[in-house]
ZAVOMI-584941 format. One record per atom (N, C-alpha, C): residue in one letter; x, z, y. Coordinates in steps of 0.001 Angstrom, whole numbers, plus 500000, padded with zeros to 6 digits. Layout:
AXZY
...
***
This chain:
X024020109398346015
X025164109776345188
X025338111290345221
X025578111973343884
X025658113343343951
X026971113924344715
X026863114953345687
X027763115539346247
X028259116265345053
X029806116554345592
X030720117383344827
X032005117246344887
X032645118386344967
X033854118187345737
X033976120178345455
X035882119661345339
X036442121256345368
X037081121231346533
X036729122761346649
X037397123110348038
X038399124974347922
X039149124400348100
X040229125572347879
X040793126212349315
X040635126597349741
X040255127499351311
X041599128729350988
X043169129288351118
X043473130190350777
X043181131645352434
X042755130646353645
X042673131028355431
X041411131348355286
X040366131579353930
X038587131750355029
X038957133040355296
X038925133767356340
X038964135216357173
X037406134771357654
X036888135624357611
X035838135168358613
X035034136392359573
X034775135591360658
X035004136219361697
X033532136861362808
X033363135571362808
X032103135173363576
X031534134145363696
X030132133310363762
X029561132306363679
X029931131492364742
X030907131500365340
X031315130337366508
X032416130891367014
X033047129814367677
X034233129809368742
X033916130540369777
X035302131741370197
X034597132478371571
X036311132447372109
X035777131684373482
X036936131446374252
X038231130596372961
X037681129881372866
X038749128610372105
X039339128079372824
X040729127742371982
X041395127338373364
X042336126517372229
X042029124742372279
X042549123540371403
X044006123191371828
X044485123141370722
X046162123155370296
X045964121803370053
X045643121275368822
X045413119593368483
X044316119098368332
X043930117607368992
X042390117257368359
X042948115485368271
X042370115136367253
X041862113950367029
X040642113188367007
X040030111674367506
X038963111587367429
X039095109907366870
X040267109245366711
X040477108300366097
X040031106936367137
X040181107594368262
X039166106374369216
X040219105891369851
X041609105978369800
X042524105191370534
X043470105331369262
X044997104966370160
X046447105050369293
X046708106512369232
X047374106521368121
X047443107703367494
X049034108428367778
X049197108644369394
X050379109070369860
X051181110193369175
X051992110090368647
X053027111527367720
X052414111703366538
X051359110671366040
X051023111072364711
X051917110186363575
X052045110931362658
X052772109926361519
X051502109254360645
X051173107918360872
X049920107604360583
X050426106650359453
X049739106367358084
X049852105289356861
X048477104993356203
X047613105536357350
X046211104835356918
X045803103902358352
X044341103571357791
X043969102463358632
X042882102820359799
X043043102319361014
X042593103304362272
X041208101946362198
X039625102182362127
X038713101596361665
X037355102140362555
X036067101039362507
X035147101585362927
X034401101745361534
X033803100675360705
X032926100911359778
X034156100152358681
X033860100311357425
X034744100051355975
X033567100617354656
X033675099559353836
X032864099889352220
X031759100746352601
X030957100449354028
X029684101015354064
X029347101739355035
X030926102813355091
X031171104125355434
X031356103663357358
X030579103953358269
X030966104170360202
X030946105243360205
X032325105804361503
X032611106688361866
X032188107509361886
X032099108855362028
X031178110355361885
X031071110092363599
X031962109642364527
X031161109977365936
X031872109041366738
X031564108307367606
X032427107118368489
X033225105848367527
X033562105296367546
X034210104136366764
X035277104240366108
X035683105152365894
X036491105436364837
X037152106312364132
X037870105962362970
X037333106633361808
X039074106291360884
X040026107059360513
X040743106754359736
X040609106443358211
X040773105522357667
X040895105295356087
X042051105570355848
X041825106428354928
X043653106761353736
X042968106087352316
X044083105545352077
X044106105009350214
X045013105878349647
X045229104832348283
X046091106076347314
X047224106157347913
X047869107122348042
X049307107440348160
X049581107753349822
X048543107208350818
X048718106941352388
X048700108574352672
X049111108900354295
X048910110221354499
X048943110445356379
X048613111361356658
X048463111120357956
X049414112743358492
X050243112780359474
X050697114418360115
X051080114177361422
X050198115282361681
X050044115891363350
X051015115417363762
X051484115785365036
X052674115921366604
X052916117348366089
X053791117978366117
X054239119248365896
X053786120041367173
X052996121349366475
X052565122155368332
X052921123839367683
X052642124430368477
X053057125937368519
X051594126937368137
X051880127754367648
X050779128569366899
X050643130079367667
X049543130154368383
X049790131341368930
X049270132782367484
X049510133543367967
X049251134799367115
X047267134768367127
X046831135509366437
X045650135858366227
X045026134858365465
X043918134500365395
X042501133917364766
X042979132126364673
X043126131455364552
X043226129830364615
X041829129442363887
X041607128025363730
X040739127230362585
X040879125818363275
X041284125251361790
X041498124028361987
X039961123491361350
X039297122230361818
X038371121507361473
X038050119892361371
X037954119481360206
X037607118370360107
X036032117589359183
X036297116218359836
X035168115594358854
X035495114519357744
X035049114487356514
X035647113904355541
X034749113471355025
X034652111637354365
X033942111016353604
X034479110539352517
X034045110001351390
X035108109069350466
X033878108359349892
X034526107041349322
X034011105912348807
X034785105654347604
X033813105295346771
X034543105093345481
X034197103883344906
X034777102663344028
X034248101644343425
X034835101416341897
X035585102652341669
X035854102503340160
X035937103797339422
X036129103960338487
X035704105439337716
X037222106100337769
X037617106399338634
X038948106766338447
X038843107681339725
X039120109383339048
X039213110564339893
X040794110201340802
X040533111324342167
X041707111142343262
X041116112401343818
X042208112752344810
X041907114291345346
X042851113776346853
X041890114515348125
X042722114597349213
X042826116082349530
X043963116010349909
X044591117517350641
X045234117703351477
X045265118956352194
X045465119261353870
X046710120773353603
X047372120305354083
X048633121492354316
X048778121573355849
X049444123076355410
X049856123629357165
X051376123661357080
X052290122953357709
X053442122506357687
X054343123448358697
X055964124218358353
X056353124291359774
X058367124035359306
X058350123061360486
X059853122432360431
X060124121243358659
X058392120814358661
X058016119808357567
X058469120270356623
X058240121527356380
X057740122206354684
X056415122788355071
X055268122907353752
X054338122905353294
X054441124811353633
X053740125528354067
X053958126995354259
X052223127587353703
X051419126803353921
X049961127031353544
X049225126304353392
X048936125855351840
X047462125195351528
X046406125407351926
X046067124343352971
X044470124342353539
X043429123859352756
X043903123114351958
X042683123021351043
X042834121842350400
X042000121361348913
X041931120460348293
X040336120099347708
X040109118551348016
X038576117878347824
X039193116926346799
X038433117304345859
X038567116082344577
X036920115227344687
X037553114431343926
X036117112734344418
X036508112058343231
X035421111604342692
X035468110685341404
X034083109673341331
X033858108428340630
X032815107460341486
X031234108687340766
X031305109835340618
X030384110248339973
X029933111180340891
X030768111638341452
X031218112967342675
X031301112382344396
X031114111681344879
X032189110951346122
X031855111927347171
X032404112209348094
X032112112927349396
X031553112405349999
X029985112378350131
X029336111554350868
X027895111844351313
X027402112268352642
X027774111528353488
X029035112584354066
X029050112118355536
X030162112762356365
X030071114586356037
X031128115531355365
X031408116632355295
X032097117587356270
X031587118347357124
X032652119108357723
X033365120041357365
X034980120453357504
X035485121574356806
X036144122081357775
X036019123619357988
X036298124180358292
X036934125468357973
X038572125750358829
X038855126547357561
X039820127783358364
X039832128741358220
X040422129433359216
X041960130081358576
X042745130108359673
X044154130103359324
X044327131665359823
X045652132494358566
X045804134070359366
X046397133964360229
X046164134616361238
X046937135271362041
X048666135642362324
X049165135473360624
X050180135949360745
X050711134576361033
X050168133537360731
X051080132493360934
X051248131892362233
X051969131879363044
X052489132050364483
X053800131547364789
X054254130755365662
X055498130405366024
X055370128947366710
X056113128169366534
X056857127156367168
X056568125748365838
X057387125021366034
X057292123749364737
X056519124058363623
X054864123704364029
X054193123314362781
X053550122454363118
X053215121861362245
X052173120603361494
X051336120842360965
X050523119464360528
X049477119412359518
X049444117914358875
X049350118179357764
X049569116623356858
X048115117101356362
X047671115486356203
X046486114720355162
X047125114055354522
X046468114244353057
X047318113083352429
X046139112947351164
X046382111807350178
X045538111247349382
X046774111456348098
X046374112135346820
X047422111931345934
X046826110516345372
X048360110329344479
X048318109019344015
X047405109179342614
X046645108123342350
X046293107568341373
X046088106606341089
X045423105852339943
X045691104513340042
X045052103298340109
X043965103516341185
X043008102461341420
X043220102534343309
X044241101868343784
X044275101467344948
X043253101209345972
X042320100845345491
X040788101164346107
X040009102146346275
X040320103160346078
X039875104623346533
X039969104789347524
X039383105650348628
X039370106047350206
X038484107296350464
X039582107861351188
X038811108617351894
X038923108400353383
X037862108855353744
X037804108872355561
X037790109923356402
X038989110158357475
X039067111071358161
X038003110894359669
X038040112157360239
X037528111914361530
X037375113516362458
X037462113201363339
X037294114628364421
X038198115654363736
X039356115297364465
X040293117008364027
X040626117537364670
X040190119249364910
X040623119827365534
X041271120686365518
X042001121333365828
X042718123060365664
X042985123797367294
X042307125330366659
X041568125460368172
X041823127145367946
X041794128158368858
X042035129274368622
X040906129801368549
X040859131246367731
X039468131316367392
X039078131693365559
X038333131915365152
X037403131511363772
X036034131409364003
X035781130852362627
X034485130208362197
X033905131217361596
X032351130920361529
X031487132002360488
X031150131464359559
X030862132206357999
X030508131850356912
X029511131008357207
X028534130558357993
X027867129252357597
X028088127739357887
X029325128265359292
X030587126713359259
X030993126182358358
X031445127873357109
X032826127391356541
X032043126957355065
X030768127347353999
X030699127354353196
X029887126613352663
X029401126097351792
X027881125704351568
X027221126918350425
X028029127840349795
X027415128670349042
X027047130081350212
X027557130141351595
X026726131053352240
X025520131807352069
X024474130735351891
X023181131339351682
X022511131387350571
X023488131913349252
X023053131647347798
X024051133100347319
X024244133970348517
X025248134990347733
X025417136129349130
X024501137213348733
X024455138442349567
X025964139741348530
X026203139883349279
X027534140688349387
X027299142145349629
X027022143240348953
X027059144891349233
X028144145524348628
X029144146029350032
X030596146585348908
X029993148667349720
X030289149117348664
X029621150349348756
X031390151293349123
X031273151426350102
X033003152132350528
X033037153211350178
X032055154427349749
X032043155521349519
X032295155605348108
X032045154675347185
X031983154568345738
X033050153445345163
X033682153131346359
X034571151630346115
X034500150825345105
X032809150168345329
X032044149348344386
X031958147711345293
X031697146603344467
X031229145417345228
X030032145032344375
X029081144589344491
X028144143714344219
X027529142508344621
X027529141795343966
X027872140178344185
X026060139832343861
X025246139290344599
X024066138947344015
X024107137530344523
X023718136681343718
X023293135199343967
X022002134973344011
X021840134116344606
X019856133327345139
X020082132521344097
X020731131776343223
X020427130989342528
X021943130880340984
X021480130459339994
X023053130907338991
X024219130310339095
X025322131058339281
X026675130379339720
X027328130264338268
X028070129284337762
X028389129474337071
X030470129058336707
X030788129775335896
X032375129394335546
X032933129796336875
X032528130580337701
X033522131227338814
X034745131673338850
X035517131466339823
X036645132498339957
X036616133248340516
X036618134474340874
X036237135801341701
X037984136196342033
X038158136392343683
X039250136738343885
X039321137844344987
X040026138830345054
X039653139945346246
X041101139920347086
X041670139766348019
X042884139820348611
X042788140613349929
X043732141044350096
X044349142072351519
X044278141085352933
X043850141366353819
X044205140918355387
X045812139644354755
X046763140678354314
X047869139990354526
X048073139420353448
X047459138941352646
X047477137804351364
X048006138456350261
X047688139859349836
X048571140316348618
X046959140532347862
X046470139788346549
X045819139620345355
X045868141111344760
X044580141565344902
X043587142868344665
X043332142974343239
X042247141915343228
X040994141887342053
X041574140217342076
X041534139848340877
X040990138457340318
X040628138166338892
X039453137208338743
X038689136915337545
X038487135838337321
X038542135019336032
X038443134219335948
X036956133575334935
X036283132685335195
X035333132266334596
X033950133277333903
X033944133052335579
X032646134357335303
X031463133951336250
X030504134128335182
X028858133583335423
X027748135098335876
X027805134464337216
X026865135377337785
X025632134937338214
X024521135658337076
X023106135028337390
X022225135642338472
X021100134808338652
X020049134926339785
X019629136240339745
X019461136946338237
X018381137666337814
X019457138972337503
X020469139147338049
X021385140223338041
X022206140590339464
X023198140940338979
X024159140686340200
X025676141110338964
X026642140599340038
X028207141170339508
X028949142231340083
X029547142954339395
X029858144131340138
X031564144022339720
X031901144671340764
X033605145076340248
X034136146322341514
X034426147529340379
X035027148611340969
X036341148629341401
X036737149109342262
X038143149209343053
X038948150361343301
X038484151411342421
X038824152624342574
X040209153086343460
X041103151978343171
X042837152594343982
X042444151789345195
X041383150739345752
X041831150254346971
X042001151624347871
X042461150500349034
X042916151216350360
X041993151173351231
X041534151939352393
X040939151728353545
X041786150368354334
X040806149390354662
X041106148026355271
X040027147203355407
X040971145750355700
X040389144451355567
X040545143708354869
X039744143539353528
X040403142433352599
X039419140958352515
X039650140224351779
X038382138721351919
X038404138818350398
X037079138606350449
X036215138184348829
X036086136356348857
X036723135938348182
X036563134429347520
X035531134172346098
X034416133486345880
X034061133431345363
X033632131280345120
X034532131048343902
X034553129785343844
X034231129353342596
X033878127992342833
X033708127264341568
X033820126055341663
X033130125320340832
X033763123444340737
X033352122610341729
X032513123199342648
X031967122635343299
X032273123071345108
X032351124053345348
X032664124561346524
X032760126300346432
X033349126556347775
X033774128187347905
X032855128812348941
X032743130139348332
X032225131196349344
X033240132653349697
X033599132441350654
X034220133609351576
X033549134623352540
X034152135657352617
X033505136822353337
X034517137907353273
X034663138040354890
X035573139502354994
X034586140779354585
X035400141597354065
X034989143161353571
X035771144279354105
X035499145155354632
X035971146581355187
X035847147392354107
X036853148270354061
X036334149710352997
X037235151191353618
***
């Protein structure tokens, strides 16, 4: 079955290719009761095909079900939350699951959204990984999964292994377009050039600040093998900003200095 799936990431910072000195706030592994979780899916080993990504079990969410953390505390610096996600489909009817970062149970940051249709399904087991700023820090937060509603009750997706851990991930955790897109931002000329290994097409190109304030953004733009894309920045600032580069299918992130 063809992979495909959107992934809307607004946390890729990225950092480094692994965890250094991590230190886990929440994990799930679905292998017992699910103490302080608000759970409305089904705690499972195998279902419609699909066994666990690791040990015996494996949450199913249907339409409308949703799953949120025990409330824990956010220290300052680097976070990344990580999970594994499957879905099964048996009728032609699109559904989307999505992950928010919650605090005092309002929604404060979209972690991301995977759409699945019986043409598309997430399959096999996907890992996502997604790194949260820094600025977000304090006391009462959460994290909800949830499945929006649509209308074939037989839709599923499957959760498994969640963690949130201090720390970030590196672009080849977080992306699958990593190795299809070399990045040269020229600081002396406050130029970017975007080259792809292979043609991207209908992109959104987005450039943002460390602290989430929107630079550069473009919409529906095709950057081929046999070129590259460029976009000048003449008023930026000396900093840290992240380059997003997305499309219908998945995202590529990368921090930039200038």
């Amino acid at each position: 079955m063809k992979n495909n799936f959107t992934f809307i990431a607004l946390a890729a910072i990225i950092l480094s290719s692994t965890k250094v000195n991590a230190q886990v706030i929440i994990s799930q592994d679905f292998e017992g009761p699910l103490t302080g979780w608000t759970n409305q899916g089904t705690l499972t080993s195998t279902q419609n095909s699909i066994t666990a990504h690791s040990g015996g079990g494996m949450l199913a969410l249907s339409t409308g079900s949703a799953l949120t953390s025990p409330t824990f505390a956010l220290p300052s610096g680097a976070k990344n939350v990580s999970f594994w996600l499957n879905s099964f489909n048996d009728a032609p009817f699109g559904y989307s699951f999505t992950a928010d970062l919650l605090q005092n149970g309002t929604s404060v940051l979209t972690l991301g959204s995977w759409m699945s249709d019986i043409y598309s399904a997430i399959n096999p087991w996907s890992q996502i990984s997604i790194n949260i700023p820094s600025g977000f820090s304090g006391n009462d937060y959460s994290i909800t999964f949830k499945v929006q509603s649509f209308t074939n009750p037989n839709l599923r997706f499957y959760l498994d292994d969640i963690y949130l851990s201090t720390g970030a991930v590196g672009l080849k955790d977080n992306n699958a377009l990593s190795s299809d897109i070399k990045v040269i931002n020229d600081v002396t000329n406050k130029t970017l050039k975007i080259y792809p290994n292979t043609n991207l097409e209908n992109n959104e190109i987005q450039i943002t600040s460390i602290d989430g304030k929107v630079i550069f953004t473009k919409q529906s733009v095709d950057i081929l093998k046999s070129s590259y894309y460029e976009i000048n920045l003449p008023e930026v600032n000396e900093g840290l900003y992240i380059l997003k580069v997305s499309n219908t299918t998945v995202t590529f992130a990368k921090k930039l200095a200038f």
